[in-house]
C-alpha positions as CSV (number, residue, x, y, z in Angstrom):
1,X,-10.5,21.8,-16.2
2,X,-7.8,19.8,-18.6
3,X,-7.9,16.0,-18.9
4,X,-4.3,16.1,-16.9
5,X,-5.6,17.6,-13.9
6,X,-8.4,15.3,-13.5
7,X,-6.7,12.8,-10.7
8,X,-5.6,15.7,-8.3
9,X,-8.9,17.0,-8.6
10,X,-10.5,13.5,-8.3
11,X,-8.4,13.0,-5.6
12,X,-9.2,15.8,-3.6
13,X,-12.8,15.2,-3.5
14,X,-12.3,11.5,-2.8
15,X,-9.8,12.9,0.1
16,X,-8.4,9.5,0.6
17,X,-7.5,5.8,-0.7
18,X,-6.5,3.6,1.9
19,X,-4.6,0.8,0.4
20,X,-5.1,-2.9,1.6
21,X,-1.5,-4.2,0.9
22,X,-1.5,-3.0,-3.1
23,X,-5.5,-2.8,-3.2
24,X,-7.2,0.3,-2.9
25,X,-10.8,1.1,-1.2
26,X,-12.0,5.0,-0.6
27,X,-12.1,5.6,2.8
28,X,-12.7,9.0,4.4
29,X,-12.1,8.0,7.9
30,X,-10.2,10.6,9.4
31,X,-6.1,10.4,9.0
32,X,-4.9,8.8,12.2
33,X,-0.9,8.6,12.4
34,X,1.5,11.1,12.7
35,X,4.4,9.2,14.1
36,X,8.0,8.0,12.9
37,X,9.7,4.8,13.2
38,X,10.6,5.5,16.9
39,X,6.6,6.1,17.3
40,X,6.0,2.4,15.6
41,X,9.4,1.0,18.5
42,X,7.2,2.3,21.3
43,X,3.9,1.1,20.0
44,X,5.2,-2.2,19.2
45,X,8.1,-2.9,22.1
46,X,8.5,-6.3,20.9
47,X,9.1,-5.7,17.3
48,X,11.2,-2.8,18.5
49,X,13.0,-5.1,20.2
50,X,14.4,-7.1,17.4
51,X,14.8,-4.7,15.3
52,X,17.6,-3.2,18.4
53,X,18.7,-6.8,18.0
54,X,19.3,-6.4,14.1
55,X,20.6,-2.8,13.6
56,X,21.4,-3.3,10.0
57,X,17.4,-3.7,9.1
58,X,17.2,-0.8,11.8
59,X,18.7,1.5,9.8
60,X,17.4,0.3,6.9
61,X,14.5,1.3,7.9
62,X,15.5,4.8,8.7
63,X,17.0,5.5,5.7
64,X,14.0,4.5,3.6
65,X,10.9,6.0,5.9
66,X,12.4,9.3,4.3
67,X,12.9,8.4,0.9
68,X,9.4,9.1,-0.7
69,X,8.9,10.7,-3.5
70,X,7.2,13.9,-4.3
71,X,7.5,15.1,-1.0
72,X,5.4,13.0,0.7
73,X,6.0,12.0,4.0
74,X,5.2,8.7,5.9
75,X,3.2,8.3,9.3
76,X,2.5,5.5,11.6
77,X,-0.6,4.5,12.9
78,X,-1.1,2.5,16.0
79,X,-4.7,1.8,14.8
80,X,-5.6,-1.8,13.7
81,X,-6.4,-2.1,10.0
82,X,-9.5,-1.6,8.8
83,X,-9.7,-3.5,5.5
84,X,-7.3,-5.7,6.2
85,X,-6.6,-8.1,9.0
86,X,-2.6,-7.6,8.4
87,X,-1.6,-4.5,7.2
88,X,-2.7,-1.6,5.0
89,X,-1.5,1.9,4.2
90,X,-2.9,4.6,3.1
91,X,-2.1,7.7,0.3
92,X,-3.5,11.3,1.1
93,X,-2.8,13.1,-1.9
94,X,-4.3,16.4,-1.1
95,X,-1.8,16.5,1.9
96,X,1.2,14.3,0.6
97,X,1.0,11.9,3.4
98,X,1.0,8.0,3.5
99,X,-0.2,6.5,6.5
100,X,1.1,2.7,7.6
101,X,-1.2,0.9,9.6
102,X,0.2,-2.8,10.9
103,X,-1.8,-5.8,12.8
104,X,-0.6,-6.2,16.9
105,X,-1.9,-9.7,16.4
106,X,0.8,-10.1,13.8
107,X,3.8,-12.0,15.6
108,X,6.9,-9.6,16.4
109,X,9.0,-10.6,13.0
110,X,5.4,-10.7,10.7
111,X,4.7,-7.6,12.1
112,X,8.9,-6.3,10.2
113,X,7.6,-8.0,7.5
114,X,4.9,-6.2,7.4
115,X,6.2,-2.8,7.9
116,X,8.9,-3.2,5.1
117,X,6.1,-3.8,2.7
118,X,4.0,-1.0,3.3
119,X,6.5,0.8,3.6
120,X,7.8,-0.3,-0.1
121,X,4.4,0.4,-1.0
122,X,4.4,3.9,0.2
123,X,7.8,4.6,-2.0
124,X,5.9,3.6,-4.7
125,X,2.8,5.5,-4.4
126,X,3.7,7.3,-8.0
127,X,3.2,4.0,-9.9
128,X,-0.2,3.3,-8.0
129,X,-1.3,7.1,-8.9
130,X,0.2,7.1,-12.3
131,X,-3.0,4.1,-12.7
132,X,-5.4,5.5,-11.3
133,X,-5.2,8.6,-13.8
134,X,-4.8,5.2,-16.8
135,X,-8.0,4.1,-15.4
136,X,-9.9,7.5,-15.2
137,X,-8.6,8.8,-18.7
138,X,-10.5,5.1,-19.5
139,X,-7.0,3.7,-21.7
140,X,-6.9,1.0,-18.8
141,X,-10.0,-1.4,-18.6
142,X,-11.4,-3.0,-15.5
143,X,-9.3,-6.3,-16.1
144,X,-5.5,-4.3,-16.8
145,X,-6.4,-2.4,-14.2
146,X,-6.5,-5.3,-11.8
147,X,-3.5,-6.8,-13.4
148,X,-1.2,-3.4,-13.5
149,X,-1.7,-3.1,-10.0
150,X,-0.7,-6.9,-9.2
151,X,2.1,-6.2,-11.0
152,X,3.3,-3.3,-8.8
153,X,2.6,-5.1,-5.9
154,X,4.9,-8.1,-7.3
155,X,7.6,-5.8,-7.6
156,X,7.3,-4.7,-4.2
157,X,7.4,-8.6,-2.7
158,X,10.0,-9.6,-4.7
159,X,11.8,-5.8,-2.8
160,X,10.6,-7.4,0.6
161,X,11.4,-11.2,0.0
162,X,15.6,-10.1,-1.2
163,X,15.5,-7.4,2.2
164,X,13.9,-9.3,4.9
165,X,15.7,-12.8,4.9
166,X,19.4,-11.0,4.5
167,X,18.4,-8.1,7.3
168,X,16.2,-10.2,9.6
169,X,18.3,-13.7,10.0
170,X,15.8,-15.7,12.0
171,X,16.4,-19.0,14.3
172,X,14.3,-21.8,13.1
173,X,12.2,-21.8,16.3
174,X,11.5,-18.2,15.8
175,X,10.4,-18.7,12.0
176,X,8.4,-21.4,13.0
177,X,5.9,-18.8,14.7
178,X,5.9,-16.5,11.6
179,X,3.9,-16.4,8.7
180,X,4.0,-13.8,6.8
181,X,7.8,-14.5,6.9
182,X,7.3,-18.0,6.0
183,X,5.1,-16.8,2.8
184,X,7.9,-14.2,1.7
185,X,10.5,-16.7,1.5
186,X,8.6,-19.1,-0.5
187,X,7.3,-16.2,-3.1
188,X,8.2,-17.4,-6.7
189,X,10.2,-15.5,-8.6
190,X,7.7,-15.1,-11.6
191,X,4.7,-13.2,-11.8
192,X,2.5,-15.8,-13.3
193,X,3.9,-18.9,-10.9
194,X,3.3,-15.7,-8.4
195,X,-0.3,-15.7,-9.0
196,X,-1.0,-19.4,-8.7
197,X,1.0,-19.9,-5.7
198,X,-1.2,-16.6,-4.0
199,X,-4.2,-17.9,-4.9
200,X,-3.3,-21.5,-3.4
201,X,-1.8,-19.7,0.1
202,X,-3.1,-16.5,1.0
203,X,-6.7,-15.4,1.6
204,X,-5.5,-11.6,1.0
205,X,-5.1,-13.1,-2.7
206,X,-8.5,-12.5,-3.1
207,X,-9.3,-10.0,-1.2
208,X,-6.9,-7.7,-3.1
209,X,-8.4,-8.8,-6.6
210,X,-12.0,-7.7,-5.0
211,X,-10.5,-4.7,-3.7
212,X,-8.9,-3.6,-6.9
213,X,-12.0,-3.7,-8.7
214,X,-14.0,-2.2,-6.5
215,X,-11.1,1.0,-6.8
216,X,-12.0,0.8,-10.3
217,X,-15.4,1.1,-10.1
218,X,-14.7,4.0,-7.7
219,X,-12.4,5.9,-10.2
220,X,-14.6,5.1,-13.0
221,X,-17.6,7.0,-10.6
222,X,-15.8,10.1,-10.0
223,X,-14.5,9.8,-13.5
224,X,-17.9,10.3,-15.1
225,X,-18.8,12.8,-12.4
226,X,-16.5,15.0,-13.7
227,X,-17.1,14.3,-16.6
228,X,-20.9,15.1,-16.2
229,X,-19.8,18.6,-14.5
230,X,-17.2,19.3,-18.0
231,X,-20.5,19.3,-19.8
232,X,-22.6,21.3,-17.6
233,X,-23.3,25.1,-17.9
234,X,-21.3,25.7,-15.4
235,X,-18.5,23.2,-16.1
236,X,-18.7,25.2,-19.4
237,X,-17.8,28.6,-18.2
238,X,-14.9,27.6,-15.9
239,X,-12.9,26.1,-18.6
């Protein structure tokens, strides 16, 4: 098997990453969500609610739940998190599906907030993939790793904090009962300040750093396990 077709195959064996925001942990639970955005309204009546009350972010939402790439397709699952207490989502690559899963404790906005992100994060499953093959072809180490993905995940709040405030006007009473809306407002605008304020305001901060790691270490495992079956007799005779 050639070097290039090492993550599909890694992939497949792994069956699954479930993502916790922009961090990664194997998971082989079995994929729960088939639903669309209308699935997500009728789960969640009350975030439904203002999003019918805010059309623009409405159809915002629309338009991007079908704008993955590859092919892939996005499904919401009503199911809490489960490596998260927020909001996770989840890349299937050996069936081109992303899975959203979003906190019902989350308050009805948090919970839009939320969604936009993952759903940001599923658009950009590429760039997650694309490291993931870095960090098994061993040109990223532990460190970059953990650092590339912050990086994508930056991008994608910086995505959520110019979308949410201009599509989801809030009263001050109403923002006052957010949080993760609070947090996106107040994101700096530069990855490093980024950092320091994350590690001063959210406890996913490190939680994602832990998770991240652990991905690696994951990768690097099936990494050297097919490594270990390129040099094996039978490894030998397939290629």
């Amino acid at each position: 098997m050639k070097r290039h077709s090492v993550l599909a195959h890694v992939l497949a064996m792994i069956g699954s990453l479930f993502l916790v925001g922009c961090t990664s942990v194997g998971d082989r639970a079995g994929i729960s969500g088939t639903g669309s955005l209308g699935t997500f309204i009728a789960d969640r009546p009350e975030a439904g609610d203002l999003l019918r009350h805010h059309p623009p972010l409405r159809d915002w939402f629309r338009r991007e739940w079908e704008r993955i790439p590859d092919g892939y397709r996005v499904a919401w699952s009503n199911k809490q998190p489960e490596h998260n207490p927020s909001a996770e989502f989840g890349i299937f690559s050996d069936r081109h599906l992303t899975v959203i899963r979003i906190s019902a404790k989350l308050s009805p906005p948090d919970q839009l907030v939320a969604l936009c992100f993952e759903l940001c994060n599923a658009q950009a499953h590429t760039k997650y993939e694309a490291l993931w093959s870095r960090a098994m072809s061993k040109t990223l180490s532990r460190d970059e790793f953990v650092e590339q993905v912050g990086i994508v995940e930056y991008g994608i709040v910086l995505r959520v904090k110019e979308c949410i405030p201009r599509l989801l006007p809030l009263s001050s009473s109403q923002v006052a009962m957010t949080s993760l809306y609070c947090d996106i407002a107040d994101v700096p605008v530069d990855f490093q300040a980024y950092k320091e304020w994350s590690r001063s305001h959210s406890a996913n901060y490190r939680i994602d750093q832990e998770s991240n790691a652990a991905q690696y270490d994951e990768l690097m495992k099936w990494a050297a396990l097919h490594d270990d079956n390129e040099h094996s007799p039978v490894g030998a005779a397939e290629r």
